[in-house]
C-alpha positions in Angstrom: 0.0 0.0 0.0 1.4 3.0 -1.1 0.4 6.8 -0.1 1.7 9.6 -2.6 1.8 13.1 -1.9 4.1 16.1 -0.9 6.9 15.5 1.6 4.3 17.0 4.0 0.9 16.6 6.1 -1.1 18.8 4.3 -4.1 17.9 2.5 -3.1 14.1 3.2 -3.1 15.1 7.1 -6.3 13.5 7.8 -5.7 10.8 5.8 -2.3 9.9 7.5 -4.4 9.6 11.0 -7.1 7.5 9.6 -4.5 5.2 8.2 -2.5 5.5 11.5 -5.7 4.3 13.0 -6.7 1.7 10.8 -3.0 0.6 11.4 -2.9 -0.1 7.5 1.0 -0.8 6.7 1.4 1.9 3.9 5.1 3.2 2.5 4.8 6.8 2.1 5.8 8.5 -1.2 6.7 11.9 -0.6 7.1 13.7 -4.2 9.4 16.2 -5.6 7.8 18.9 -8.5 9.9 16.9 -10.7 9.1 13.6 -9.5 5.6 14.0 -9.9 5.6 15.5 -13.5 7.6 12.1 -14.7 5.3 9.7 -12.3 1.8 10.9 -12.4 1.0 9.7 -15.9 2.2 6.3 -15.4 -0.6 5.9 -12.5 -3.3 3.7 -13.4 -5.8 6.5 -12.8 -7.7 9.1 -15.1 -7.2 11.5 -12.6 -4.0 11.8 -11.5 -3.6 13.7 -8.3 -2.2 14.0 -4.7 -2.8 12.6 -2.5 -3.1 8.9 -3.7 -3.6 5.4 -2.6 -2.0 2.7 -4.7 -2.5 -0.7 -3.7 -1.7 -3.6 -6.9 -2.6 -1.9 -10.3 -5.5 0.0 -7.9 -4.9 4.2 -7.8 -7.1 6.4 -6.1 -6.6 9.6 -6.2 -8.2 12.9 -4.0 -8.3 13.0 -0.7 -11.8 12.3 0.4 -11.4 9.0 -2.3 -8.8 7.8 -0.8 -10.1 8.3 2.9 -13.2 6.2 1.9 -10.8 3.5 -0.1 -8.9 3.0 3.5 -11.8 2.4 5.4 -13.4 -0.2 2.7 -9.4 -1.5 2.6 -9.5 -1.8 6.6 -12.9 -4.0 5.9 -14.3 -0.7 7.8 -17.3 0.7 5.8 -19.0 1.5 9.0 -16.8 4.4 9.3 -18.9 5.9 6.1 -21.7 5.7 8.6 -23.8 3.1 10.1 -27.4 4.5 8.4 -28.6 7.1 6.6 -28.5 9.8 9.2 -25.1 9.3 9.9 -24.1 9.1 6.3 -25.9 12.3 5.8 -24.0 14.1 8.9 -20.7 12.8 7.7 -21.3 14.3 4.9 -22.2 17.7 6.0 -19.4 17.7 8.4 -16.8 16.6 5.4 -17.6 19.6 3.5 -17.7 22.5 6.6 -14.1 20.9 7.6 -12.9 20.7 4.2 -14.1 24.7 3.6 -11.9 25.6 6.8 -9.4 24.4 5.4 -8.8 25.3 2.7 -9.0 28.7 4.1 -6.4 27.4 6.6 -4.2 26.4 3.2 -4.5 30.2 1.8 -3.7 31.2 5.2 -0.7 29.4 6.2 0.9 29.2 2.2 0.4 33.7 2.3 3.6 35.6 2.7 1.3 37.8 4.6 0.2 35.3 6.8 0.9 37.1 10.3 -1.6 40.4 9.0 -3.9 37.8 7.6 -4.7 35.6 10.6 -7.5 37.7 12.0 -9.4 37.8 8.7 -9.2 33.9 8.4 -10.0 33.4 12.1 -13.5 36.1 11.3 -14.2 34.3 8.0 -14.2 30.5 9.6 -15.7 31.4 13.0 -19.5 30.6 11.7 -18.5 27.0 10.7 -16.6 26.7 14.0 -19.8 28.0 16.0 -21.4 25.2 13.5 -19.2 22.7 14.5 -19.2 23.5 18.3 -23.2 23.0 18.2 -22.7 19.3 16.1 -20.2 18.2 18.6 -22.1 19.2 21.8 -21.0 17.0 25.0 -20.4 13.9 22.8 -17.2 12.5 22.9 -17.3 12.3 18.8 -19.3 13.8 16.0 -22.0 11.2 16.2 -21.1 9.7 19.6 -19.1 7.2 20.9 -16.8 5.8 18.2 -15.5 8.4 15.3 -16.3 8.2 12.0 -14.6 9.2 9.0 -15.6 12.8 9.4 -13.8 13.1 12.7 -10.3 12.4 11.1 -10.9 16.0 9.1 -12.3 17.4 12.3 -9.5 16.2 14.3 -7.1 17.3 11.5 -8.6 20.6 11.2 -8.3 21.2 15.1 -4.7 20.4 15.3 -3.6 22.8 12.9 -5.8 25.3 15.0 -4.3 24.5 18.3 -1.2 25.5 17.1 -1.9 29.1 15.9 -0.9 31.8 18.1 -4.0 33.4 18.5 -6.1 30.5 20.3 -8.8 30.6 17.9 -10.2 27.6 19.7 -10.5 29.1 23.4 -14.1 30.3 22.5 -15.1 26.9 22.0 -15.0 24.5 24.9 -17.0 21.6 23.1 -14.3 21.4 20.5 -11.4 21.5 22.8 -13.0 18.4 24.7 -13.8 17.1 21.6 -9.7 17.0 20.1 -8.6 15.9 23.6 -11.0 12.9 23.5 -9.8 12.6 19.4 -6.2 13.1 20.4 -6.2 10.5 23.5 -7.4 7.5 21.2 -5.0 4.9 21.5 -4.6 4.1 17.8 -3.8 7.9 17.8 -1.7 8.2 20.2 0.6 5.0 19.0 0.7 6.9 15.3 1.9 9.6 16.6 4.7 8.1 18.4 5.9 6.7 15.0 8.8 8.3 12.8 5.8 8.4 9.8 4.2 10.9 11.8 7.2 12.6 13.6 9.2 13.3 10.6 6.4 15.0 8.3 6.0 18.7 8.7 2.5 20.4 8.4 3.0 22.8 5.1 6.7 21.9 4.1 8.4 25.3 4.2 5.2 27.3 4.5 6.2 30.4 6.5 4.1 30.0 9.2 6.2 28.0 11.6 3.8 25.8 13.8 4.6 24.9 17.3 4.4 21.5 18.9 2.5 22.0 22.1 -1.4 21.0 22.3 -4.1 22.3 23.8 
């Protein structure tokens, strides 16, 4: 099992926990700008992209694809949700986390970044009052056991709990909510590992992000 992308977390952050939890053996292929213009059209995909999961002559490519291919990999399709309700709140809470995001991305990859933190913080703080109402007192998004939607939650969180400004102190659901995240076992073990340890956040985005958590 192979995971391609950047020599970086980044968009492939969430996907690196889920796997982490899954404890899927994987190499990870961390790609050069040259590397992948001379690999990418020899992948068995019509949609070439990173991140990927290549397992055989199988490629998947984009990063909620791949996420789903893990689970069904891991023989874990309950992760998709267990009904239609859940299904339908996974997928409302995959697309508020993956619009923070990218407005994290933007943020973190500016050469203004420092003047530019307030006006991301303002422009994600309705989806975060969102989020904090979803979560409420439960220990995960839809209660006991996370679902694939948590592993963009968590990921989202932890880039959060490293900004300077404590955009998350407003928000004492969500701050329970990445402890209880952050204290899984599987969690924990991955992020003991040198796979976790030795990948950055952004690569040499300018926003230097310390190591400390809430």
């Amino acid at each position: 099992l192979i995971l391609g992308y950047w020599p970086m977390q980044g968009r492939s952050g969430a996907v690196l926990q889920l796997l982490g939890y899954l404890k899927l053996d994987y190499e990870f292929k961390g790609y050069s700008p040259q590397e992948w213009q001379r690999d990418k059209e020899t992948l068995n995909t019509p949609f070439p992209n990173l991140p990927y999961l290549k397992k055989g002559d199988v490629v998947v490519a984009e990063s909620e694809a791949v996420m789903i291919h893990a689970a069904l990999l891991a023989n874990r399709p309950d992760l998709l949700g267990r009904n239609a309700k859940e299904k339908v709140v996974v997928a409302t809470a995959r697309g508020v986390c993956l619009d923070i995001q990218e407005e994290l991305f933007r943020l973190f990859f500016n050469p203004n970044w420092e003047a530019e933190q307030p006006k991301t913080i303002e422009k994600i703080t309705p989806k975060l009052v969102g989020l904090e109402k979803l979560v409420g007192t439960k220990k995960f998004i839809f209660g006991e056991n996370p679902l694939l939607s948590d592993f963009l939650l968590y990921q989202i969180l932890l880039f959060l709990s490293r900004m300077q400004q404590a955009p998350l102190a407003p928000y004492p659901n969500l701050q329970n909510y990445f402890r209880n995240f952050d204290n899984l076992p599987e969690i924990q073990a991955y992020h003991q590992t040198d796979a976790y340890r030795n990948l950055s956040f952004f690569g040499q985005a300018p926003y230097r992000l310390s190591l400390i958590h809430i």
